[in-house]
C-alpha positions in Angstrom: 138.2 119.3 122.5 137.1 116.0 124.4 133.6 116.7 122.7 134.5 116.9 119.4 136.7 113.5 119.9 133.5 112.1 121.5 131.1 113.0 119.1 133.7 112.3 116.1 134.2 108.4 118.0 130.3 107.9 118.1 130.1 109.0 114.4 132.4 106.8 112.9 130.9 104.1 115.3 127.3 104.9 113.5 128.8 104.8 110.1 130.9 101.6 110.6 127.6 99.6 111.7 125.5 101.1 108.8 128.0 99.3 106.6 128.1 95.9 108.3 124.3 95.7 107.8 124.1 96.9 104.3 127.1 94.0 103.9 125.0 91.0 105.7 121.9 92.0 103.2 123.7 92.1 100.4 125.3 88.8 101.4 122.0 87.1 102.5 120.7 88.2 98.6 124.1 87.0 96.8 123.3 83.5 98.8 119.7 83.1 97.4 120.9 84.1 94.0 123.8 81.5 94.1 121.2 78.9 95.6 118.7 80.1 93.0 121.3 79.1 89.9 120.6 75.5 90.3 116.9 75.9 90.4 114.7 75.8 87.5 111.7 77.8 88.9 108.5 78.0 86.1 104.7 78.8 87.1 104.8 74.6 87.1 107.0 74.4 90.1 105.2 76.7 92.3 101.3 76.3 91.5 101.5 73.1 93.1 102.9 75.1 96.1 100.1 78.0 95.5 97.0 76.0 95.3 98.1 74.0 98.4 99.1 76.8 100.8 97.3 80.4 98.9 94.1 79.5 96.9 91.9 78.1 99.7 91.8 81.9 100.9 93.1 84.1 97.8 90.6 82.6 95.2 87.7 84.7 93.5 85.0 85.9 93.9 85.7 86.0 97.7 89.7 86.4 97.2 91.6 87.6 100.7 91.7 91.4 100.3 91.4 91.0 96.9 94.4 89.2 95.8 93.4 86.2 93.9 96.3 83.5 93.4 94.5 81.0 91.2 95.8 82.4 87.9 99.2 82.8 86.6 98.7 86.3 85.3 97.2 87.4 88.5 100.1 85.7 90.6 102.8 87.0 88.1 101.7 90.3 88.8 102.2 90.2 92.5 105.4 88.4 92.1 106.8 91.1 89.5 105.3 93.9 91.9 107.4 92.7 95.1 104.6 92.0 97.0 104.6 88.4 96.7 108.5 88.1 98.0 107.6 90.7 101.1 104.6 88.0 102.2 106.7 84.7 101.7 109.9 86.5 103.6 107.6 88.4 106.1 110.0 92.0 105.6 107.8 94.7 106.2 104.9 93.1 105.4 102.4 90.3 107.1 103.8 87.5 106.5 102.2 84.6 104.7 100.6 81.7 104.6 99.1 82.6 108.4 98.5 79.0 109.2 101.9 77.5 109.2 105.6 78.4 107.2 106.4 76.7 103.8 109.0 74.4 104.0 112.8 75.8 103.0 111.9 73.9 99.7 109.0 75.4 99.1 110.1 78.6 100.0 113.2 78.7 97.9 111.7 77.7 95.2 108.9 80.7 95.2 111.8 83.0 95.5 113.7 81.8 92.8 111.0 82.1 90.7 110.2 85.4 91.9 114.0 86.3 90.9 113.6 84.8 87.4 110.8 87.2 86.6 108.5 85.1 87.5 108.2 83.0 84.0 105.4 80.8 82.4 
């Protein structure tokens, strides 16, 4: 009996911290969507930010493991993909640019237009 009330207190324990984290995500997402609301993200407000901090190293013919951000179609792409927003946030993936972190500015608004659909 004092097994099965053990292993019945560390299960509910488990499940109870599965949905905290699933709650802060979700809340960390519903933030960046509220801040994104007052931001006008187009291809204009981030290429400045793409040709300062991407295209030195992602330009063709010599493009960083192929990904070539000089274009919008080409950038569009990744941003539609997810790819883009796993770089810029680092989650899973190697975050990017190596040398250095956008500012929060810059950073909000390349998710923002990420969210948007990334639009022309």
């Amino acid at each position: 009996m004092k097994k099965l009330i053990l292993i019945l207190t560390v299960l509910s324990i488990g499940i109870t911290s599965c949905k905290k984290q699933t709650s802060s995500t979700s809340t960390t997402e519903d933030k960046e969507v509220n801040r994104c609301e007052s931001i006008d993200a187009t291809y204009a407000t981030v290429e400045p930010i793409f040709k300062a901090n991407c295209v030195k190293c992602h330009t063709l013919p010599r493009a960083a493991d192929g990904i070539d951000l000089n274009s919008y179609e080409t950038t569009s792409n990744l941003a539609n993909s997810g790819k883009l927003a796993c770089v810029l946030k680092g989650e899973s993936c190697k975050a990017m640019p190596p040398m250095g972190k956008l500012s929060d500015q810059d950073l909000l608004n390349m998710i923002c237009w990420i969210k948007g659909g990334a639009p022309k």
